[in-house]
Backbone bond lengths (Angstrom), bond angles and torsions (degrees), N, CA, C in turn:
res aa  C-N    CA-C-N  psi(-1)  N-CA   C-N-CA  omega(-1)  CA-C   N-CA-C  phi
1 X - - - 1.451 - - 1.528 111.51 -
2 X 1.670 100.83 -45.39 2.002 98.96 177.75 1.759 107.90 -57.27
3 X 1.199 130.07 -31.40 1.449 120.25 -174.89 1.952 103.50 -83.39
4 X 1.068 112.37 -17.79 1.451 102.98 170.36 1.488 109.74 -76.28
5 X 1.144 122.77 -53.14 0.949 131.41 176.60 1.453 110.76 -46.11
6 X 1.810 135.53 -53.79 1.240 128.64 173.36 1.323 111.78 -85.38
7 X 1.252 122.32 5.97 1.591 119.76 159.13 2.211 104.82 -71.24
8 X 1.411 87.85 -49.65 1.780 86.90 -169.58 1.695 103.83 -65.22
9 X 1.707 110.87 -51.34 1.845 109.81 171.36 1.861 112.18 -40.44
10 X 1.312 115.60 -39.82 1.624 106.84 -178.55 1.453 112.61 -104.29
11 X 1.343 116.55 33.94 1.599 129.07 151.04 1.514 125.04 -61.04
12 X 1.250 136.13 124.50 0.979 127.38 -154.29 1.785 104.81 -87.73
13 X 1.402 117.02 1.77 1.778 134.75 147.48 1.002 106.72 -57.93
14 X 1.384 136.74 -75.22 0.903 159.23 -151.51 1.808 111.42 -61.00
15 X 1.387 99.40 -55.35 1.636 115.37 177.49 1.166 116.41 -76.22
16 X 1.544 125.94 -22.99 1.587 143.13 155.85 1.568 100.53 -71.38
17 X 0.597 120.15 -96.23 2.221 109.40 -179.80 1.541 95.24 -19.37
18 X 1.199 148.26 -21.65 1.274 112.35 -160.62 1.363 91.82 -112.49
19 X 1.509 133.12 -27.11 1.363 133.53 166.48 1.323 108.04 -60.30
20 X 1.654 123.70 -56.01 1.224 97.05 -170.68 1.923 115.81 -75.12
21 X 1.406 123.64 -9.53 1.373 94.80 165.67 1.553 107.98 -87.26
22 X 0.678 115.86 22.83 1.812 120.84 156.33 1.765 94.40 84.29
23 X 1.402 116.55 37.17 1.878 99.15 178.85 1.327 88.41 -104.93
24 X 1.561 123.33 102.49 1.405 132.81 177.13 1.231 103.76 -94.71
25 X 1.495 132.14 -24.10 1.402 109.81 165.60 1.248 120.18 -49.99
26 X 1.087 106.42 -63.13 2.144 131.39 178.68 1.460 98.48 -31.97
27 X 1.271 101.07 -58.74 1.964 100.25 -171.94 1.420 114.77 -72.41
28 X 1.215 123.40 -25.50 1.136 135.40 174.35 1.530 110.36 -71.91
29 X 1.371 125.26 -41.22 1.542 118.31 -178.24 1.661 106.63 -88.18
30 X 1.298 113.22 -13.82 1.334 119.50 166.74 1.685 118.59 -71.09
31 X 1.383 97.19 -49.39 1.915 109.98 164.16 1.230 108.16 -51.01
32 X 1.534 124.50 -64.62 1.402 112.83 -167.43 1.131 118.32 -77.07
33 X 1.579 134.11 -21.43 1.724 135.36 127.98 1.611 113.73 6.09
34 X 1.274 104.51 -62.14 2.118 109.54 -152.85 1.957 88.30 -126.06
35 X 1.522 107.77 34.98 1.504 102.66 -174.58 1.586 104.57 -55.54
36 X 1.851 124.19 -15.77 1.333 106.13 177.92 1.457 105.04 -61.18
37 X 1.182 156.68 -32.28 1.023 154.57 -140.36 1.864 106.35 -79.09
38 X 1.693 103.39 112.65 1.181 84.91 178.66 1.586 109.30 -136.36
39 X 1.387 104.81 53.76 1.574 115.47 155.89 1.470 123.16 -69.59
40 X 1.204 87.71 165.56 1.981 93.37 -177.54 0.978 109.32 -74.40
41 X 1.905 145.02 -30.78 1.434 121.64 166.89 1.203 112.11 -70.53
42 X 1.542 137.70 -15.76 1.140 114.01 -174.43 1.521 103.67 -100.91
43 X 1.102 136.71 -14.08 1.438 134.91 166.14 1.799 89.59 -52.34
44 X 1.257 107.60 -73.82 1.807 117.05 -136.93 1.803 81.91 -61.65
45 X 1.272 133.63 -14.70 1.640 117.99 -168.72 1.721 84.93 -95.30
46 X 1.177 123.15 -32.11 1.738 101.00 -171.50 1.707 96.89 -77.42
47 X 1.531 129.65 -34.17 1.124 94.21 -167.50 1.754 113.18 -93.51
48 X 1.652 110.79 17.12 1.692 97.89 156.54 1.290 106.39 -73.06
49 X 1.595 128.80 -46.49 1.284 137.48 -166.13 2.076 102.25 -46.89
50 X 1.294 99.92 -43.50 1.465 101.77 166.38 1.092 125.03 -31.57
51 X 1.761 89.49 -74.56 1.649 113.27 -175.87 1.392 104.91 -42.88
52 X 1.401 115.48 -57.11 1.553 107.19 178.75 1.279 151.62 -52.82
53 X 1.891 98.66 -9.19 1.150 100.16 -159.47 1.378 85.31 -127.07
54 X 1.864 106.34 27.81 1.819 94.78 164.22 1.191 96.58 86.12
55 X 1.318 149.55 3.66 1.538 137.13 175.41 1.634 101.21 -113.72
56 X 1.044 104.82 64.01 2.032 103.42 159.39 1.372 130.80 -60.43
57 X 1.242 133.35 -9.32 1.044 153.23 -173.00 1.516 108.22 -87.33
58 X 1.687 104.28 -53.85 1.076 100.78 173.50 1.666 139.19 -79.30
59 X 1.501 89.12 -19.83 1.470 98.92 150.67 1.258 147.32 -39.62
60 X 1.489 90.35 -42.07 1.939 109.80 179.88 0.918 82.34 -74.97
61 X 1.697 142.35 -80.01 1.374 133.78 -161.13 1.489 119.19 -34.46
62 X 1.004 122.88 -35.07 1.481 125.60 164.92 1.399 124.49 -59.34
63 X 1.617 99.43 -47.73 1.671 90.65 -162.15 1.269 103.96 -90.16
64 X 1.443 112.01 -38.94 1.651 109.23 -178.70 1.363 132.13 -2.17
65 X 1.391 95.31 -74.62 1.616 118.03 -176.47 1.545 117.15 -46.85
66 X 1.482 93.79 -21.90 1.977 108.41 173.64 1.378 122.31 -72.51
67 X 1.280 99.57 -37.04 1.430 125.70 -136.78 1.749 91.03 -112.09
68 X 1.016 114.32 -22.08 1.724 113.30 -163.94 2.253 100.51 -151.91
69 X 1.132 97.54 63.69 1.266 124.97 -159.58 1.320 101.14 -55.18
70 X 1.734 122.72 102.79 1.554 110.20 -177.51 1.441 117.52 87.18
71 X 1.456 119.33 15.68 1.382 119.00 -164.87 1.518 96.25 56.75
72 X 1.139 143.70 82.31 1.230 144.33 123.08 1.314 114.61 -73.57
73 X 1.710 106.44 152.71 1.651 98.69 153.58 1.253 113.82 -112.52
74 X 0.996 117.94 36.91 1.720 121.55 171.46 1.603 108.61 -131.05
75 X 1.182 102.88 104.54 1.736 98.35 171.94 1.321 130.54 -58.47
76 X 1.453 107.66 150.61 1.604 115.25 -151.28 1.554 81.51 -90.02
77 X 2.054 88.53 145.72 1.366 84.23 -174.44 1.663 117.50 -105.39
78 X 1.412 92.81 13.38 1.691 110.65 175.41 1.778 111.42 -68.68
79 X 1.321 105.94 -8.17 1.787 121.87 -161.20 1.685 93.79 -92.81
80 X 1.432 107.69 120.64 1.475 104.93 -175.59 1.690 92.67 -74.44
81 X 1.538 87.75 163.40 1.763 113.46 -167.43 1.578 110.90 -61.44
82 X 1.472 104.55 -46.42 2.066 93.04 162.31 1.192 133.96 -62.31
83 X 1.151 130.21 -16.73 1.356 136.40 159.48 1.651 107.16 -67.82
84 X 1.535 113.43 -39.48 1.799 93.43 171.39 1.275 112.20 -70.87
85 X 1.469 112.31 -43.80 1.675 112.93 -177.86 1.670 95.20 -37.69
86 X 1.002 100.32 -89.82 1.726 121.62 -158.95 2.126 96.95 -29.14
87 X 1.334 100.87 -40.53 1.857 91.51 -175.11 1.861 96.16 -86.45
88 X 1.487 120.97 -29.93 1.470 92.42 152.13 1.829 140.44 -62.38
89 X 1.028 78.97 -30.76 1.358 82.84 168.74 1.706 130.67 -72.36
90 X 1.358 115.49 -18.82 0.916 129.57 173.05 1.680 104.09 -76.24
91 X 1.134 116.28 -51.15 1.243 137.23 -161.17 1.917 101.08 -56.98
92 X 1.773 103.76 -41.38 1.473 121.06 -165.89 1.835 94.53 -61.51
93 X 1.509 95.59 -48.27 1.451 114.88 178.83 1.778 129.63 -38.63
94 X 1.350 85.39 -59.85 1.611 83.36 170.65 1.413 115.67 -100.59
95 X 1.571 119.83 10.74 1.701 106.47 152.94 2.076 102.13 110.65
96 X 1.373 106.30 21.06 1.221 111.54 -176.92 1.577 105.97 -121.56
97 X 1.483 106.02 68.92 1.448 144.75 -179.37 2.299 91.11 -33.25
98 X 1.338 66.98 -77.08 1.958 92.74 -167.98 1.887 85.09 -31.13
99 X 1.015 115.31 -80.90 1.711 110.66 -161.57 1.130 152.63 -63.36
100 X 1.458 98.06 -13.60 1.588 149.25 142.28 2.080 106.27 -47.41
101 X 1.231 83.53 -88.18 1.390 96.69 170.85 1.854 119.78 -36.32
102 X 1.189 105.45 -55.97 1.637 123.05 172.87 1.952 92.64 -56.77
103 X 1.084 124.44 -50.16 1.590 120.07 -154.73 2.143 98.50 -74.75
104 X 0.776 87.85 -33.17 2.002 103.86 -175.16 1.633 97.99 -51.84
105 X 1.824 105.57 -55.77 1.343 109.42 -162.81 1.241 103.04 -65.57
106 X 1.022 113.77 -23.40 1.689 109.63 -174.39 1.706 121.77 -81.36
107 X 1.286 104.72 -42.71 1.333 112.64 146.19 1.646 137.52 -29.96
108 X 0.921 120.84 98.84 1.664 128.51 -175.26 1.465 106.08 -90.81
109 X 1.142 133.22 -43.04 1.561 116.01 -160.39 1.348 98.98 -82.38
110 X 1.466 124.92 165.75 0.989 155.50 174.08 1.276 132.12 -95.91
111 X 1.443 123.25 46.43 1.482 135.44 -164.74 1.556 104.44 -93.08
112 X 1.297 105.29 -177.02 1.650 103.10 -169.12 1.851 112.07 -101.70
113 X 1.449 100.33 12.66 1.319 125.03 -171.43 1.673 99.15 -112.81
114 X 0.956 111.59 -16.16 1.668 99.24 167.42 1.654 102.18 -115.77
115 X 1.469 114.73 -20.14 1.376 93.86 175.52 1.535 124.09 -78.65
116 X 1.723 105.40 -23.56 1.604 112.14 158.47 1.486 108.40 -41.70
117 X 1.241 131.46 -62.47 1.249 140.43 175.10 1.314 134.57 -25.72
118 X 1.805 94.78 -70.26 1.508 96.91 152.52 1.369 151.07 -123.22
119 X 1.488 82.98 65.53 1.394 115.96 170.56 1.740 104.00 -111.58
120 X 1.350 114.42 -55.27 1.734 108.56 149.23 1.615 107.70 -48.99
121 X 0.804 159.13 -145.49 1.343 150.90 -148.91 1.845 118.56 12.47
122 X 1.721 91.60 -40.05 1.773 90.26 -173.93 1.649 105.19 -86.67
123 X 1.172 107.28 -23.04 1.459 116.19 -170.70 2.488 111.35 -69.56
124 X 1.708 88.55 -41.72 1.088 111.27 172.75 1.282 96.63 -53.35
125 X 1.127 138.05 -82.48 1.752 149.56 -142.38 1.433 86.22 -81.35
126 X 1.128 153.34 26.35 1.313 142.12 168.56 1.934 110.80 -116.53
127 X 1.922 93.09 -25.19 1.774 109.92 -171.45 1.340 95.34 -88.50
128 X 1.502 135.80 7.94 1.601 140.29 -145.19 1.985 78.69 -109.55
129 X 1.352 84.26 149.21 1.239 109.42 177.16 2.257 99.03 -71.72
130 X 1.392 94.48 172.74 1.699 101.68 179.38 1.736 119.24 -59.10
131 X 2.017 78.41 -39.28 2.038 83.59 -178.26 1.520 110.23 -71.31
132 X 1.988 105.69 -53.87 1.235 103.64 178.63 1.468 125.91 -40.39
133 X 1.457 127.88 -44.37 1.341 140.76 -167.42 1.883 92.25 -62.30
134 X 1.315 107.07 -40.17 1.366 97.94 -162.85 1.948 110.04 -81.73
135 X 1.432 111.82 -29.76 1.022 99.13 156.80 1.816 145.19 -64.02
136 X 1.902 97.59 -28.99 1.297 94.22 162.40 1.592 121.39 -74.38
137 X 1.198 132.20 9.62 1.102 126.93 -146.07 2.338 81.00 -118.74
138 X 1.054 95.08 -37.15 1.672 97.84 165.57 1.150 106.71 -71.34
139 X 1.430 149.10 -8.69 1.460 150.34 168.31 1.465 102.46 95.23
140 X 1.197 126.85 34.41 1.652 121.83 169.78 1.917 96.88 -102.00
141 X 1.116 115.55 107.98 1.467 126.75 173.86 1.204 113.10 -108.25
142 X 1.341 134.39 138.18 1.425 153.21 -162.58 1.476 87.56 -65.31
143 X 1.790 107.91 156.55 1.714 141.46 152.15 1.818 100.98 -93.12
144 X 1.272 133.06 -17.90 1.503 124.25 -150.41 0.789 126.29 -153.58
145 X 1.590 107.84 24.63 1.670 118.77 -178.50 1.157 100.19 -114.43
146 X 1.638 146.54 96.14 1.480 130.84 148.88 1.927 113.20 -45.26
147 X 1.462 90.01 135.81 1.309 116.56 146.43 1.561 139.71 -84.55
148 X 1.317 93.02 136.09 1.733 100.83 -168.73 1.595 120.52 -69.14
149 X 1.168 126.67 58.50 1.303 123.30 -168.41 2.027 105.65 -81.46
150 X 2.022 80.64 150.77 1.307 93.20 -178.71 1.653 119.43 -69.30
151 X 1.312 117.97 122.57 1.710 111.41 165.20 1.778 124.82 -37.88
152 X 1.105 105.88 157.77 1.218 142.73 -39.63 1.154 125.28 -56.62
153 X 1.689 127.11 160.33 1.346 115.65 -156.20 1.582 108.10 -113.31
154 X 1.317 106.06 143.67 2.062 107.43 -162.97 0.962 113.16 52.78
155 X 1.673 114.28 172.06 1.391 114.80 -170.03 1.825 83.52 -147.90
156 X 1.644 99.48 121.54 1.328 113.34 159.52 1.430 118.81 -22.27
């Protein structure tokens, strides 16, 4: 009965219901439970749980390796589009404008998780001073400026 039971707790339903009502402890002691697990829903749900709990940094460290296959710099395009959101978003987080920015363009669909996004991005370049605005506008984008994004952060 205990392995049915931690078969249904490390469901990737199951670990999404608990992110989206925001109990990131719960999902988090459930994540580090089945930490062998190293698929892409359960990576991309531990590193919102990150994001949430204020660790953006470690987020990127997570998704990267998904997202930029082999140290690439071109993201794989086999990687569904919330998993880039969620490592852009991480990326907006700890202030790495340029890669963030680079991950959006690549992005095609139109969900409400990239338009949160870049709508922070448009909102940013608007709080920018006359020079700053004019340098991002030549395509030189900050390594070290976090952006102020609205809660909650990624989406399972």
């Amino acid at each position: 009965m205990e392995c049915i039971m931690n078969a249904q707790k490390n469901s990737p339903e199951y670990i999404k219901t608990l992110v989206t009502e925001n109990q990131i402890e719960q999902a988090m002691n459930i994540l580090d439970h089945f930490s062998e697990d190293k698929s892409l829903w359960f990576q991309n749900a531990y590193a919102v749980c990150l994001m949430r709990l204020n660790r953006p940094k470690d987020a990127v460290k997570v998704l990267t390796p998904f997202v930029y296959r082999g140290g690439s710099v071109v993201a794989d395009v086999k990687v569904p589009d919330k998993v880039k959101l969620n490592l852009a978003e991480a990326m907006f987080l700890t202030g790495h404008i340029a890669g963030a920015v680079n991950l959006l363009t690549d992005i095609k669909e139109n969900s409400q998780h990239r338009q949160k996004l870049v709508e922070a991005f448009k909102n940013w370049k608007k709080s920018l001073s006359c020079w700053s605005r004019l340098i991002v506008a030549l395509g030189v984008l900050p390594y070290d400026k976090p952006l102020a994004l609205e809660q909650p952060f990624g989406e399972p």
